[in-house]
Each structure stands twice: as C-alpha cells, then as structure tokens.
C-alpha positions as CSV (number, residue, x, y, z in Angstrom):
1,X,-29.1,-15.0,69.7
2,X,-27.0,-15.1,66.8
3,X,-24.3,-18.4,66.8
4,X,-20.6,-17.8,66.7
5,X,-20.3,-19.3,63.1
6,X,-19.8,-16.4,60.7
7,X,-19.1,-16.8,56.9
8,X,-15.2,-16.1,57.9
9,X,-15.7,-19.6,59.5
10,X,-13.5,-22.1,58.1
11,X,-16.1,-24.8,55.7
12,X,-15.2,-27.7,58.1
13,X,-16.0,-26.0,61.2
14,X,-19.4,-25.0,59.9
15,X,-20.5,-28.1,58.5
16,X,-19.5,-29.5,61.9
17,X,-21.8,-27.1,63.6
18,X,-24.8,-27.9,61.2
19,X,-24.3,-31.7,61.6
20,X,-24.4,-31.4,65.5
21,X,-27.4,-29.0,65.4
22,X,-29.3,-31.6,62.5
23,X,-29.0,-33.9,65.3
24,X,-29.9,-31.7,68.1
25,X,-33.0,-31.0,66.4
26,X,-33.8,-34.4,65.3
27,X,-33.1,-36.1,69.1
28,X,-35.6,-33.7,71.2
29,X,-37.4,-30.9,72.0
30,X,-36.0,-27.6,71.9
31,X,-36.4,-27.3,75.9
32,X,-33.4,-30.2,75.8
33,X,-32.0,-29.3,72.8
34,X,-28.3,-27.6,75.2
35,X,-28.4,-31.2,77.0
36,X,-28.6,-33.4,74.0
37,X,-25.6,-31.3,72.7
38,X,-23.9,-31.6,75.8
39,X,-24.5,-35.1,75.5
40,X,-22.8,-35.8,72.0
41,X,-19.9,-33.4,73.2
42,X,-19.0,-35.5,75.7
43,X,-19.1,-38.5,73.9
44,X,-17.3,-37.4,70.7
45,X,-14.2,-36.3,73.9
46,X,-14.1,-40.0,75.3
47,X,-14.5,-41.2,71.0
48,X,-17.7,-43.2,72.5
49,X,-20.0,-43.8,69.6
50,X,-22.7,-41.5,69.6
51,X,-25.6,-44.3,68.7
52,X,-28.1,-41.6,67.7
53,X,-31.5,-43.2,66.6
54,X,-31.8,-39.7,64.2
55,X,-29.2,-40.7,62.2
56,X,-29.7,-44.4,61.4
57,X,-33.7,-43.1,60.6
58,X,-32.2,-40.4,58.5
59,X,-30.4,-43.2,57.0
60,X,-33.5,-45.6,56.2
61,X,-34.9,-43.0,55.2
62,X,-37.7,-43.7,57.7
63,X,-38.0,-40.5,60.3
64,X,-40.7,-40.1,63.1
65,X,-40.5,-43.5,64.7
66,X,-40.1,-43.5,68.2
67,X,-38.7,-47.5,68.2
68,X,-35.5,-48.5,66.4
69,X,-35.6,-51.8,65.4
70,X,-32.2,-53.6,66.2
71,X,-32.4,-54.4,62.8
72,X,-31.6,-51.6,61.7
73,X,-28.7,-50.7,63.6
74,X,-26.8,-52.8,60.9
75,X,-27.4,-50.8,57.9
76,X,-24.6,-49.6,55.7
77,X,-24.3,-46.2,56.0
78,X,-21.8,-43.3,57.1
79,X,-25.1,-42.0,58.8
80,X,-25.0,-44.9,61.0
81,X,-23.7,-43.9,64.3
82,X,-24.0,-47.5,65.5
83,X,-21.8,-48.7,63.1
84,X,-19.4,-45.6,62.3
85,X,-17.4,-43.3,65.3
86,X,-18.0,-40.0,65.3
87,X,-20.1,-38.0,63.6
88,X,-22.3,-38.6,60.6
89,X,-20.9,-37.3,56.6
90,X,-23.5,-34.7,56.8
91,X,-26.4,-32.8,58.4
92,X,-29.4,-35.0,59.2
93,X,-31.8,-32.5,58.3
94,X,-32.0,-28.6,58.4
95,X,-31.7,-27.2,62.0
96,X,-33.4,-24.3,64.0
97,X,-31.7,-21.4,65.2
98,X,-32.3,-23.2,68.6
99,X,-30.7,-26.2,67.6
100,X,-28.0,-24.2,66.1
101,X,-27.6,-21.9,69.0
102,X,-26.9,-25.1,71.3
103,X,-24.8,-27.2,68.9
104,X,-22.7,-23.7,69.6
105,X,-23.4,-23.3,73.5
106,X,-24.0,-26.6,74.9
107,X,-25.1,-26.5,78.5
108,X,-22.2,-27.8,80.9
109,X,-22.9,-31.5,81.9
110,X,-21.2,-35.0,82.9
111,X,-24.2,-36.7,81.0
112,X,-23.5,-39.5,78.4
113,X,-27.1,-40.7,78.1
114,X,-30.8,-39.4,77.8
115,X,-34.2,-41.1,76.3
116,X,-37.8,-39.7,76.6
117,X,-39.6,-41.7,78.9
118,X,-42.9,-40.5,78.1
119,X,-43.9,-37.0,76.3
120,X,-42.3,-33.9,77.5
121,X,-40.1,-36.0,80.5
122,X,-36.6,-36.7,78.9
123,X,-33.6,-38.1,81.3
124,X,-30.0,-37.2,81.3
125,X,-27.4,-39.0,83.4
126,X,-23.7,-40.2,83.4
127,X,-25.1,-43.7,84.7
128,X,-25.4,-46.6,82.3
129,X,-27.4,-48.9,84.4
130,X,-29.6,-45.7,85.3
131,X,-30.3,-45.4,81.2
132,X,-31.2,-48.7,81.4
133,X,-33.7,-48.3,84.2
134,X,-35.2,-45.7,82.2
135,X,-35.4,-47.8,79.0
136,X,-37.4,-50.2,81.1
137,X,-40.0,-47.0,82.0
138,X,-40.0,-46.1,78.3
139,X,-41.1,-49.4,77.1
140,X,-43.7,-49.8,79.9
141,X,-45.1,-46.5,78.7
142,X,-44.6,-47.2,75.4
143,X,-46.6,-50.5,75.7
144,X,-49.4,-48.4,77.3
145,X,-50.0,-46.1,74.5
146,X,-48.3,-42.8,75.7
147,X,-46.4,-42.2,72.4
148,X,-49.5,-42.6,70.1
C-alpha cells in the first residue's frame, strides 16, 4: 500500500508523517503499529503529552531498553515528550512502510494509553486507572524474566 504523502506534499506535512511513523515504529510491533498511531492522534487532539518512552531513549541516545528510568524523564531535550507538548523536532529513527502506512491510516479508536505487558500481548484502553493495572502486570512480568 502506497501512503498518501507524495512529493507534491507540502515539507511540513511530510516531516510530520515521518516523525509519527519514527515513533510508530519505535513503540511496537507492526501488528499494533494502526493502534499506537491511533493512540498519539488522539492525544495530540486533546494537546495531552504524548510521554513516548521512544523518544526520551532516542534522546539519551540509549534505545532498546524496555525500563525508563524516572530519571530520565528530565532530560533536556525537544525529543523529550515528557517534558515538551506535542511532537518531537524530528523523526526518531527511519520508519517502515508499515509504520508509515499507519502514521497515514490510523485505525479508529477512543484509546489514550497502551504498554506491553509481556511479549506479543500489548493493551490499549481510554482508562487511566486500567493503564495502571496493566503497569502493575508488566512489572510483575518483568520481575519474572519475560523481557529477557
């Protein structure tokens, strides 16, 4: 599937795109990858930040780590989506087509939230105090090795 972004595509609107699908790719797994856009739609509508671990390990320059230390969450960047509203300067990385495809066609969703609980099982809901339920699985099965 070819995205709607063509090279008659104003510069901003593209750069946009690629930022959104950077992070796509970086958050998940491409089965996932329309949800996670949905996901940072959504919260870019309602100006929520989108507090993407991707982007603050793009940022330390430390990528792969399934923990973010809260530590981290105060560095000094424009990548920090902690710290800064809105998207990121830049792409996070260099994107699949997949990535690309569903930072174009996001699937339709209410979700605000989502975190991998354990490999190939990642959540979506609207529910803050559900997210948090889930963090509570992730760290139990994070503690019993199913990350490693």
């Amino acid at each position: 599937m070819d995205i709607s972004v063509s090279i008659f595509t104003p510069t901003i609107i593209k750069t946009r795109t690629m930022t959104i699908a950077s992070i796509i790719q970086a958050e998940g797994d491409p089965q996932d990858f329309t949800k996670i856009a949905r996901v940072i739609y959504n919260r870019l509508k309602i100006r929520m930040p989108l507090q993407m671990n991707a982007t603050v390990d793009y940022a330390a320059n430390l990528r792969g780590q399934i923990r973010l230390p809260y530590k981290r969450l105060e560095i000094n960047s424009r990548y920090n989506t902690y710290k800064y509203q809105g998207l990121p300067i830049g792409p996070i990385g260099n994107p699949g087509q997949d990535a690309l495809d569903a930072a174009v066609n996001p699937v339709s969703g209410d979700w605000l939230y989502f975190i991998t609980v354990k490999p190939q099982d990642t959540r979506f809901t609207k529910s803050f105090d559900e997210f948090n339920t889930w963090v509570n699985e992730f760290r139990k099965n994070e503690k019993a090795g199913l990350f490693k």
